[in-house]
N, CA, C and O atoms as CSV, one atom per row, in Angstrom:
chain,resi,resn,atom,element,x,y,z
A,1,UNK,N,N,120.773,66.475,72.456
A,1,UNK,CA,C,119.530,67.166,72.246
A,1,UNK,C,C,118.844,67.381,73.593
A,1,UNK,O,O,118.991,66.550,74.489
A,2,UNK,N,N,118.193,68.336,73.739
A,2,UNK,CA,C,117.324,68.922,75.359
A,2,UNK,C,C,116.035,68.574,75.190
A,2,UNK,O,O,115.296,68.995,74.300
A,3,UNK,N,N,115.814,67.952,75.877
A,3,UNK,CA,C,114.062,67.448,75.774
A,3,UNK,C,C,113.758,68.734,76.711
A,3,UNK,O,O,114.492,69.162,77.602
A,4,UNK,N,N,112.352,69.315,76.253
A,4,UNK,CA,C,112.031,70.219,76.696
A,4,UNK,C,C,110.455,70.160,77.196
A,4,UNK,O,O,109.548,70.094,76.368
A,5,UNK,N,N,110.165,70.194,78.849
A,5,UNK,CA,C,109.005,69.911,79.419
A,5,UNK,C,C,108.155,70.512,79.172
A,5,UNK,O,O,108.173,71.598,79.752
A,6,UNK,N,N,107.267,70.342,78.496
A,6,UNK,CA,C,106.003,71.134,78.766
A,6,UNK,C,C,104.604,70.690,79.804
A,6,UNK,O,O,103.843,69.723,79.835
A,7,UNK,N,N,104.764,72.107,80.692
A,7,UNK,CA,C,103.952,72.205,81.948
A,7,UNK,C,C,102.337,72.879,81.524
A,7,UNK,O,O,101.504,73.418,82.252
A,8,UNK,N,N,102.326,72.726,80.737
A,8,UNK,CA,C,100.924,73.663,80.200
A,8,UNK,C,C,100.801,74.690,79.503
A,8,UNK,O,O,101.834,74.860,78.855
A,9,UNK,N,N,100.008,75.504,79.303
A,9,UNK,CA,C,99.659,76.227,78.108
A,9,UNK,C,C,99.169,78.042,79.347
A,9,UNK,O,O,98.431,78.385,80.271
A,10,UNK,N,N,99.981,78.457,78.643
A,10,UNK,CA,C,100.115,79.959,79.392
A,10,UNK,C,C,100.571,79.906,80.773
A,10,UNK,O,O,100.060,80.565,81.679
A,11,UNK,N,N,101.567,79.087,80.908
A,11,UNK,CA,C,102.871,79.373,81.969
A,11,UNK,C,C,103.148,80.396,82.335
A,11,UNK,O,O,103.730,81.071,81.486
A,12,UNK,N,N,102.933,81.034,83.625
A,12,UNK,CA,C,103.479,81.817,83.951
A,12,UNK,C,C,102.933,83.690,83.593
A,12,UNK,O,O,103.340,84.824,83.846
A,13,UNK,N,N,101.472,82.838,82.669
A,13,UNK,CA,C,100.921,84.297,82.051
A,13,UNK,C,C,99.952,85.101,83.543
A,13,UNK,O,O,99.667,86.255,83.863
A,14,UNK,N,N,99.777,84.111,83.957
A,14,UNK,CA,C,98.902,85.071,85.408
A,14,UNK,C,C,99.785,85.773,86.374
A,14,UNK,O,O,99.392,86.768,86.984
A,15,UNK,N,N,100.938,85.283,86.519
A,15,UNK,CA,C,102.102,85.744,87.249
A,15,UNK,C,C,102.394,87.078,86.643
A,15,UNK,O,O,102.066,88.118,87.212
A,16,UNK,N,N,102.956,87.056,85.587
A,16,UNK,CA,C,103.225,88.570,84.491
A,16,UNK,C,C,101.840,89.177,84.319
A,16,UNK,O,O,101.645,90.374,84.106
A,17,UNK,N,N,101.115,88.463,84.405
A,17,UNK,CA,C,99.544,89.952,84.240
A,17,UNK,C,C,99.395,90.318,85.521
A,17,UNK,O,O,98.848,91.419,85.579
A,18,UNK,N,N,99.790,89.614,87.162
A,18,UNK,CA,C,99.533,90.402,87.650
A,18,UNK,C,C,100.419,90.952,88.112
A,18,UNK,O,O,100.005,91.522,89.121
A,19,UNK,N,N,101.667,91.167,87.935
A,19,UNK,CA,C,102.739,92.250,87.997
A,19,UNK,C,C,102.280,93.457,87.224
A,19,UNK,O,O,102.289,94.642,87.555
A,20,UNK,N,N,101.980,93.023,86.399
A,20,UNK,CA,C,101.806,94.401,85.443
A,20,UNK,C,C,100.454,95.001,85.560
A,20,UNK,O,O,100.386,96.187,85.239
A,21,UNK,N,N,99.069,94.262,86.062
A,21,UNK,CA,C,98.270,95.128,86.872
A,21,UNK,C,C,98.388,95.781,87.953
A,21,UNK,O,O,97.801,96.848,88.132
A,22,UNK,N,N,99.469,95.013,89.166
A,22,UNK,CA,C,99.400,95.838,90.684
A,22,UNK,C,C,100.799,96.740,90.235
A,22,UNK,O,O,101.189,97.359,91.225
A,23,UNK,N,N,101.642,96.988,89.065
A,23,UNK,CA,C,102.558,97.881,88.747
A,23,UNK,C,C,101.490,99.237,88.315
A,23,UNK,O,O,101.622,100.359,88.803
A,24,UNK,N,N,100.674,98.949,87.538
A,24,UNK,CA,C,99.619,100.077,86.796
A,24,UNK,C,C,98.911,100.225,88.549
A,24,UNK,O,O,99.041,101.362,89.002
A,25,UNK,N,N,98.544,99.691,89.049
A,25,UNK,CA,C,98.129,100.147,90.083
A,25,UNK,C,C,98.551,101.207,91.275
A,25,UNK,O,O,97.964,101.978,92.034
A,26,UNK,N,N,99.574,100.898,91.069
A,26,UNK,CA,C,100.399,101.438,92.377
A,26,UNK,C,C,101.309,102.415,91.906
A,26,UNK,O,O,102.073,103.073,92.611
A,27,UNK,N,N,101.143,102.497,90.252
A,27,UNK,CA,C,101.442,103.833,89.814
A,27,UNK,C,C,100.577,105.180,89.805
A,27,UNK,O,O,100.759,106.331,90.202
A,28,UNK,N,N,99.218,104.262,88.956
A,28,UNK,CA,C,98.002,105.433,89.281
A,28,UNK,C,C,97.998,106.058,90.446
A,28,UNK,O,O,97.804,107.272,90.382
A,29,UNK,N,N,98.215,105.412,91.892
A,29,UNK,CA,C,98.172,105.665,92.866
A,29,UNK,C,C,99.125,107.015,93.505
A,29,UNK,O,O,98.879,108.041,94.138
A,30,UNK,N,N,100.095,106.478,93.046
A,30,UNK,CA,C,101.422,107.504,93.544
A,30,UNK,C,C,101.401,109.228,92.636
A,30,UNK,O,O,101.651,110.379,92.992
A,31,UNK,N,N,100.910,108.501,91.194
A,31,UNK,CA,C,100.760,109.796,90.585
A,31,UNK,C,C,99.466,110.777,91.370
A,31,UNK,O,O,99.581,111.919,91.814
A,32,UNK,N,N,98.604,110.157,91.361
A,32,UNK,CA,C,97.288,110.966,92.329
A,32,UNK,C,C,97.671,111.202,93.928
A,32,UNK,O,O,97.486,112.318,94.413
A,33,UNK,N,N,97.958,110.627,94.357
A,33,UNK,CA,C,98.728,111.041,95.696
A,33,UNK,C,C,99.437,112.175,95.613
A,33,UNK,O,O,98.869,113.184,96.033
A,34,UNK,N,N,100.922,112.328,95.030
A,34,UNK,CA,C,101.414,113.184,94.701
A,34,UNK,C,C,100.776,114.529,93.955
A,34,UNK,O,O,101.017,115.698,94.256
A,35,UNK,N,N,99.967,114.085,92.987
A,35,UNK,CA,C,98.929,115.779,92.491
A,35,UNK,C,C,98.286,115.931,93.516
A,35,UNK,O,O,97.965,117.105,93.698
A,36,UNK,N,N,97.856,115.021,94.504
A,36,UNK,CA,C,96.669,115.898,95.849
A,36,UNK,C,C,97.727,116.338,96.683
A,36,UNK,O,O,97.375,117.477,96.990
A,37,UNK,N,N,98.760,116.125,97.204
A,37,UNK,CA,C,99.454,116.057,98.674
A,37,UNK,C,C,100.523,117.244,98.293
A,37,UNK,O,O,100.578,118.125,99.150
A,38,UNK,N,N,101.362,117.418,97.183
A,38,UNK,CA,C,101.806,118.403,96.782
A,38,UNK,C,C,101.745,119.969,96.834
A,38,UNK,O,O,102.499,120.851,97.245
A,39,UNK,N,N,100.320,119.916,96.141
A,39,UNK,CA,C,100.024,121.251,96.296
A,39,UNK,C,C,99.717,122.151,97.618
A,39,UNK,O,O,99.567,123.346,97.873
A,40,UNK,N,N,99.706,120.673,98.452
A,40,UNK,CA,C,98.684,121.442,99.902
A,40,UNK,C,C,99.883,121.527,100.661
A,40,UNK,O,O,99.707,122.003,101.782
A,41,UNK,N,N,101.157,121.177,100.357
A,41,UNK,CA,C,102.507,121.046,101.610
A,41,UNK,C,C,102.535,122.927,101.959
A,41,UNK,O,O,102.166,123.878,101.269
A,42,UNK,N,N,103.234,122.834,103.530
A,42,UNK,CA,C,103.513,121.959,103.842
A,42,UNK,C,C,101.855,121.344,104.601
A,42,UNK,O,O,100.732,121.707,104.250
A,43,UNK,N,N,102.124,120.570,105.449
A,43,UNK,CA,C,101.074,119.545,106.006
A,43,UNK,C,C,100.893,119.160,107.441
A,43,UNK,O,O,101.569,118.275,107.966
A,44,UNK,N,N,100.097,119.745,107.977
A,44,UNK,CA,C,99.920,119.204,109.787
A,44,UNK,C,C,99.689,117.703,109.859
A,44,UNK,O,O,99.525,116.831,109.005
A,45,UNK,N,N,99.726,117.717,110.940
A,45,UNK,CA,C,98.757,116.329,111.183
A,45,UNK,C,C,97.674,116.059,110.827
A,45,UNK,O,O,97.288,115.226,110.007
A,46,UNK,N,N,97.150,116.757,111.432
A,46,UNK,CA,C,95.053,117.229,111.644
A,46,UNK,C,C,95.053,117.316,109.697
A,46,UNK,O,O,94.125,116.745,109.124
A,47,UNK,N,N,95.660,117.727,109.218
A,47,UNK,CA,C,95.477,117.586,107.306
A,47,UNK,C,C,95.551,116.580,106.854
A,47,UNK,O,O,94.768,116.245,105.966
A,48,UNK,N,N,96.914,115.423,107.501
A,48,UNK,CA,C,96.585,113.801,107.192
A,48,UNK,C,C,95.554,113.560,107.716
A,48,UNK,O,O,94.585,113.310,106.999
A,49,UNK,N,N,95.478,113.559,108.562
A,49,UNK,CA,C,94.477,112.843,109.341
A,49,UNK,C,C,93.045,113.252,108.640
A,49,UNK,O,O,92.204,112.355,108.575
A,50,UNK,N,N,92.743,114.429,108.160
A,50,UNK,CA,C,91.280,114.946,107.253
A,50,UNK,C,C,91.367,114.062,106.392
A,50,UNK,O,O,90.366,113.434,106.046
A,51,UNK,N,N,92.966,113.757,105.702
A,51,UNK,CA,C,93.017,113.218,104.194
A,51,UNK,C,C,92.573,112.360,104.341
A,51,UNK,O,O,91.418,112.397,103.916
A,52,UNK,N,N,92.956,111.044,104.946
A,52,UNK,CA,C,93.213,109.988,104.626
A,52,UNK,C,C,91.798,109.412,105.848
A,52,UNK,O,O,91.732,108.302,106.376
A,53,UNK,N,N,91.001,110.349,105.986
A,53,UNK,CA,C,89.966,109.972,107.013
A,53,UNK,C,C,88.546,109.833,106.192
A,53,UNK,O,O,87.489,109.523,106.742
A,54,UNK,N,N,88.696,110.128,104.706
A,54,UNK,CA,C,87.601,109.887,103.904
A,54,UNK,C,C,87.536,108.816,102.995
A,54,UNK,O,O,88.415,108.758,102.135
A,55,UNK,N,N,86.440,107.746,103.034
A,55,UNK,CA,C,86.645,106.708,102.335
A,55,UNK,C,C,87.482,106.715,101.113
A,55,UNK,O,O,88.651,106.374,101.296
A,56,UNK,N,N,87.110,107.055,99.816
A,56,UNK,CA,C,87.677,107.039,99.000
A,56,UNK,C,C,89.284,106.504,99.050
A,56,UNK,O,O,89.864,105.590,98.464
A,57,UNK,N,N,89.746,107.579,100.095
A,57,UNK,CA,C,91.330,108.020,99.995
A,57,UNK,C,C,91.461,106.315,100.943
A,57,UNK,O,O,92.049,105.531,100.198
A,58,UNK,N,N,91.124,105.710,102.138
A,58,UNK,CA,C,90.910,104.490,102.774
A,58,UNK,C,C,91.397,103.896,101.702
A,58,UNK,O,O,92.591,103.705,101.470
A,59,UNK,N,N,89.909,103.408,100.612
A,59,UNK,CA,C,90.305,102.257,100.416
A,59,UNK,C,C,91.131,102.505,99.018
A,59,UNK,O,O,91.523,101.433,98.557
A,60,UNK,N,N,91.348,103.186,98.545
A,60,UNK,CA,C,92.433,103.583,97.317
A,60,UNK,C,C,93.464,103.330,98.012
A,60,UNK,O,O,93.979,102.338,97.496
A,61,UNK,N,N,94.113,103.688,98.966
A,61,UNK,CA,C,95.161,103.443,99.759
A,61,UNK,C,C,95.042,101.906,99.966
A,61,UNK,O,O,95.766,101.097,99.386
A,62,UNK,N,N,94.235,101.637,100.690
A,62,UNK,CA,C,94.406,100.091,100.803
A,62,UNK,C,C,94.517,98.969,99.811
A,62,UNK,O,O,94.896,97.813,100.000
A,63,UNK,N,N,94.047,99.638,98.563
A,63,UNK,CA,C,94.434,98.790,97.276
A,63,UNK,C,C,95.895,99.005,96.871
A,63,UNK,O,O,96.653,98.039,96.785
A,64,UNK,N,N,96.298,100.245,96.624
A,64,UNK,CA,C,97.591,100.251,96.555
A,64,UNK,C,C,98.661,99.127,97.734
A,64,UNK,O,O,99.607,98.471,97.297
A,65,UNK,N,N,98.303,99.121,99.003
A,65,UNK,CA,C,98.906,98.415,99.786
A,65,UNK,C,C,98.454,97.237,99.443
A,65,UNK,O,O,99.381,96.722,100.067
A,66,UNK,N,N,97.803,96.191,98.966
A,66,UNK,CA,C,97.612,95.165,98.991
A,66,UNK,C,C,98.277,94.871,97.427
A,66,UNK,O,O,98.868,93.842,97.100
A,67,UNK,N,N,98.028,95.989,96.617
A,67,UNK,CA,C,99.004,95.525,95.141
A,67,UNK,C,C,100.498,95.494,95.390
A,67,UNK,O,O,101.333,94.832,94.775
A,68,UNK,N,N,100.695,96.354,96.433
A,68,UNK,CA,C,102.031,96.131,96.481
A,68,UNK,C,C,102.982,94.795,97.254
A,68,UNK,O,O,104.030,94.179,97.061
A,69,UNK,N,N,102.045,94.830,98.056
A,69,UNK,CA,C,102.226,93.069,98.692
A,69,UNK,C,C,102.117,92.215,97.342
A,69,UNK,O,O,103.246,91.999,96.900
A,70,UNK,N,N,101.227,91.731,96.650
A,70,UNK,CA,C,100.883,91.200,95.789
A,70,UNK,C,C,101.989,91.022,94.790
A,70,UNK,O,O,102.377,89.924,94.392
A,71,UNK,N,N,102.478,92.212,94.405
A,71,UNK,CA,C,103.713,92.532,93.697
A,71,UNK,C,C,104.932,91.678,94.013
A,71,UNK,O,O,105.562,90.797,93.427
A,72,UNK,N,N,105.037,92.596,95.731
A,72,UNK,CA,C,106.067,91.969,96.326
A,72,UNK,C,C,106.316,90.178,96.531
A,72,UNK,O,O,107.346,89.504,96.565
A,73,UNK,N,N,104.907,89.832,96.638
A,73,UNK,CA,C,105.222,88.230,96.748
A,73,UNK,C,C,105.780,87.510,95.525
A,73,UNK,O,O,106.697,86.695,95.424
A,74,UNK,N,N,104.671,88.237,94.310
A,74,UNK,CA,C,105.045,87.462,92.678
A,74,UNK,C,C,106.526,87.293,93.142
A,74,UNK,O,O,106.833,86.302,93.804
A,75,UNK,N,N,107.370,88.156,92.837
A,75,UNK,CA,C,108.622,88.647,92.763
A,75,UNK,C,C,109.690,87.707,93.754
A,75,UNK,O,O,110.653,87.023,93.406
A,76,UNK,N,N,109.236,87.906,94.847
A,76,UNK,CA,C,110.189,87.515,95.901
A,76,UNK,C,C,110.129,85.669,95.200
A,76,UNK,O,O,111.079,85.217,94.561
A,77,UNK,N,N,109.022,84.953,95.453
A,77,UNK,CA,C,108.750,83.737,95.163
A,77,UNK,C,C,109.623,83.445,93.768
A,77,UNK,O,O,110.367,82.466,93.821
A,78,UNK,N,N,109.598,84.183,92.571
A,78,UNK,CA,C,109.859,83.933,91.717
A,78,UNK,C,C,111.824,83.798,91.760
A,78,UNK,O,O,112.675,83.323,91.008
A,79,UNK,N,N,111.823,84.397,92.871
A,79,UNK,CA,C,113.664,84.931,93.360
A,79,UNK,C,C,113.629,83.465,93.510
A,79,UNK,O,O,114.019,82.752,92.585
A,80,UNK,N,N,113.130,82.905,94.754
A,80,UNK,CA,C,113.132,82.045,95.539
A,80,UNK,C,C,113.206,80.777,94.930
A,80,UNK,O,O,113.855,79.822,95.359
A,81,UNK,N,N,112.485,80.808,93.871
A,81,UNK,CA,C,111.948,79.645,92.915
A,81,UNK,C,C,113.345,79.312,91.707
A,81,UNK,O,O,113.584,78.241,91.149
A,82,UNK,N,N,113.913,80.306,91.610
A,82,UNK,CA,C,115.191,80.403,90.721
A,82,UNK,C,C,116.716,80.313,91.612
A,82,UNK,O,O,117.866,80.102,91.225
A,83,UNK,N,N,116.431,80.442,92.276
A,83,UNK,CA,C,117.612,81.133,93.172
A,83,UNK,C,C,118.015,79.864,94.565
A,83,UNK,O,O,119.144,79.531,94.927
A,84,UNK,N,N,116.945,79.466,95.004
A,84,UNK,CA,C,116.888,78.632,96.190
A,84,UNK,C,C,116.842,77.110,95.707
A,84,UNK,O,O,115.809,76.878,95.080
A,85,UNK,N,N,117.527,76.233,95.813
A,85,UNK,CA,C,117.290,74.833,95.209
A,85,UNK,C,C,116.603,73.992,96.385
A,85,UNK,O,O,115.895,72.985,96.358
A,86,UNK,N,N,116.957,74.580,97.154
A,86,UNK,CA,C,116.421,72.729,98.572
A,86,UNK,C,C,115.498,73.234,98.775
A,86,UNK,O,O,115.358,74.452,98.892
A,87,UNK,N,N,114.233,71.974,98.904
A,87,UNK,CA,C,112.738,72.362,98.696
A,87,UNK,C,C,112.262,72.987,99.957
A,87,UNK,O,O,111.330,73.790,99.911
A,88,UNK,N,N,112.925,72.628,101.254
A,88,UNK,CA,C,112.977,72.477,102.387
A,88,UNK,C,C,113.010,73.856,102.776
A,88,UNK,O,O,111.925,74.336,103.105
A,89,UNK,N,N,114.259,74.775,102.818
A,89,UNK,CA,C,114.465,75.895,103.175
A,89,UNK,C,C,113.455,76.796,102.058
A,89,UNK,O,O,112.752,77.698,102.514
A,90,UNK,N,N,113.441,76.482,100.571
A,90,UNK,CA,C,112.639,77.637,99.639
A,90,UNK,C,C,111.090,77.739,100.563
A,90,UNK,O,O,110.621,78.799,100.978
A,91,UNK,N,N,110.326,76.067,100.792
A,91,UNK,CA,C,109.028,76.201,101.546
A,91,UNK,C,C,109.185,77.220,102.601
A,91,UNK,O,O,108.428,78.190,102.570
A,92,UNK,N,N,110.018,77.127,103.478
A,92,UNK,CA,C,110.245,77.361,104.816
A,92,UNK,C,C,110.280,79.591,104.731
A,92,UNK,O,O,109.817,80.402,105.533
A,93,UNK,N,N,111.149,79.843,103.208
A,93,UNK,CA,C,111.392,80.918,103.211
A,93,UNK,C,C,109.950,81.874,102.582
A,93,UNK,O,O,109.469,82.970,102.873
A,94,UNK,N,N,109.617,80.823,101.617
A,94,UNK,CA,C,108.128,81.516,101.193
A,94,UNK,C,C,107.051,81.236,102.431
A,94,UNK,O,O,106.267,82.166,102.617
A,95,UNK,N,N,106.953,80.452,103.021
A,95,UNK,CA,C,106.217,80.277,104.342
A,95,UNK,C,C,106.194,81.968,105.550
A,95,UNK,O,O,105.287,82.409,106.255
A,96,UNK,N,N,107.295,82.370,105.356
A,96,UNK,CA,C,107.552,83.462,106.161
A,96,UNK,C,C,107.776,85.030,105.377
A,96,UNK,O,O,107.680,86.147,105.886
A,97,UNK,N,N,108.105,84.650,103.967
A,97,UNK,CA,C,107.101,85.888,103.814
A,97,UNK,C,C,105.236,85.830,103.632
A,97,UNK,O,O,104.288,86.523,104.003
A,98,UNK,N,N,105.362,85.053,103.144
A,98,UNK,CA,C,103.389,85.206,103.124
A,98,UNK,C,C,102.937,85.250,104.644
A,98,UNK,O,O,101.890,85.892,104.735
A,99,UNK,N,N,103.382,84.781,105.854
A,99,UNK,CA,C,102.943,85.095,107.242
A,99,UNK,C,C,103.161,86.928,107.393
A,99,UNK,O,O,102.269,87.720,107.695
A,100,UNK,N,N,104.903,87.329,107.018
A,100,UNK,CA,C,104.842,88.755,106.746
A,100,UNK,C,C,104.284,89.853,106.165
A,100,UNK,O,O,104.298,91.032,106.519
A,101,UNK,N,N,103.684,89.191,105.021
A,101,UNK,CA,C,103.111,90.115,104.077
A,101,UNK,C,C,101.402,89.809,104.558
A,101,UNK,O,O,100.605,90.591,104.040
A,102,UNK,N,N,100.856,88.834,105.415
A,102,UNK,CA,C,99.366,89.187,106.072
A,102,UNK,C,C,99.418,89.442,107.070
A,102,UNK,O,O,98.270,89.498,107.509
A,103,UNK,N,N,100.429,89.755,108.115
A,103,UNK,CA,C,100.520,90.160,109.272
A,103,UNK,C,C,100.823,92.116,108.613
A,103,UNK,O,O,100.383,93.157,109.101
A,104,UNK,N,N,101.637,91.928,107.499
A,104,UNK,CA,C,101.074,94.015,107.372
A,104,UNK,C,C,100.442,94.547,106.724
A,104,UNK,O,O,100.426,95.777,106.767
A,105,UNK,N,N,99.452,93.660,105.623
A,105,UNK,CA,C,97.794,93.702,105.442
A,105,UNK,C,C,96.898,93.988,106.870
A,105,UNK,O,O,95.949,94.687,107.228
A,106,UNK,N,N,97.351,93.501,107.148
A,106,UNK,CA,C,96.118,93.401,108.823
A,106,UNK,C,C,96.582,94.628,109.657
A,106,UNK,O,O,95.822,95.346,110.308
A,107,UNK,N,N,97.955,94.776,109.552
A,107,UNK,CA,C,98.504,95.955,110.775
A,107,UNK,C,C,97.993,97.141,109.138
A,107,UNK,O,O,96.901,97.616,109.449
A,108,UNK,N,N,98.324,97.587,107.955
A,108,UNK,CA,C,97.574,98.496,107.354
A,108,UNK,C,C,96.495,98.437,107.392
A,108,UNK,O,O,96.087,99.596,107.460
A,109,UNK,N,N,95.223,97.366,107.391
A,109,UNK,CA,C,93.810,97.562,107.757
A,109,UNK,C,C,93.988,97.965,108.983
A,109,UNK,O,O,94.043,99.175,108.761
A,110,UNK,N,N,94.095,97.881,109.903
A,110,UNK,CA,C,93.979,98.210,111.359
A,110,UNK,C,C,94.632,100.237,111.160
A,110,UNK,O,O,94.190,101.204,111.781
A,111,UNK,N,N,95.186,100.230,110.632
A,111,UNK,CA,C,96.078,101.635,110.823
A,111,UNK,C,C,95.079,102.418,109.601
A,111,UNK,O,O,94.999,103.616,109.872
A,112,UNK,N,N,94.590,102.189,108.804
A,112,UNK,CA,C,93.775,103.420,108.264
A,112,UNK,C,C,91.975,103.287,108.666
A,112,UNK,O,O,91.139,104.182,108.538
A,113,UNK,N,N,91.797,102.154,109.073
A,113,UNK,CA,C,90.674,102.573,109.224
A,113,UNK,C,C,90.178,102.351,111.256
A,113,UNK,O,O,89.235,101.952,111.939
A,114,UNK,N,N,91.927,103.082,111.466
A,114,UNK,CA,C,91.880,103.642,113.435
A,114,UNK,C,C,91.611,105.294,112.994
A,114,UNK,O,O,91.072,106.015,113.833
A,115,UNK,N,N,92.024,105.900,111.585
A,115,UNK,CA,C,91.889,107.465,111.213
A,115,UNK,C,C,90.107,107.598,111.370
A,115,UNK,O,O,89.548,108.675,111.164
């Protein structure tokens, strides 16, 4: 017979809600991107640079980039957490993406609001 641990009550439910919010996120995103950026191709510079030089488009963009980090970590960790057994190297490997994933939070803050 399998004795079976129980760790608490909604395991794992904040993990899956927020996949599936920064997924709805970063879809809204791409669909509206694509209806604005589409119609206007093709596209200079000086036209990104108008675009993406008005708040709105800033920080909509910057939410999308931070859901997608967000995304990306659930995910990777959850690899890591299944996949990696020695506590040692899994710390060591989630240690270096979360340094990666706020080192290009900071280089995307820095890059849309240099427009």
């Amino acid at each position: 017979m399998v004795k079976r641990v129980v760790v608490g009550a909604h395991y794992g439910l904040r993990d899956w809600l927020l996949q599936r919010i920064t997924a709805i996120v970063m879809a809204v995103y791409t669909v509206a991107f694509v209806a604005v950026v589409l119609p206007s191709l093709p596209m200079g510079y000086e036209d990104w640079r108008a675009g993406f030089a008005h708040p709105v488009v800033k920080i909509s963009t910057l939410l999308f980039l931070l859901s997608a980090m967000l995304h990306a970590w659930v995910g990777v960790r959850d690899i890591f957490m299944d996949y990696v057994k020695p506590f040692g190297l899994r710390l060591f490997l989630q240690v270096v993406v979360i340094l990666t994933l706020f080192v290009y939070a900071l280089w995307a803050i820095q890059l849309l609001w240099s427009v």
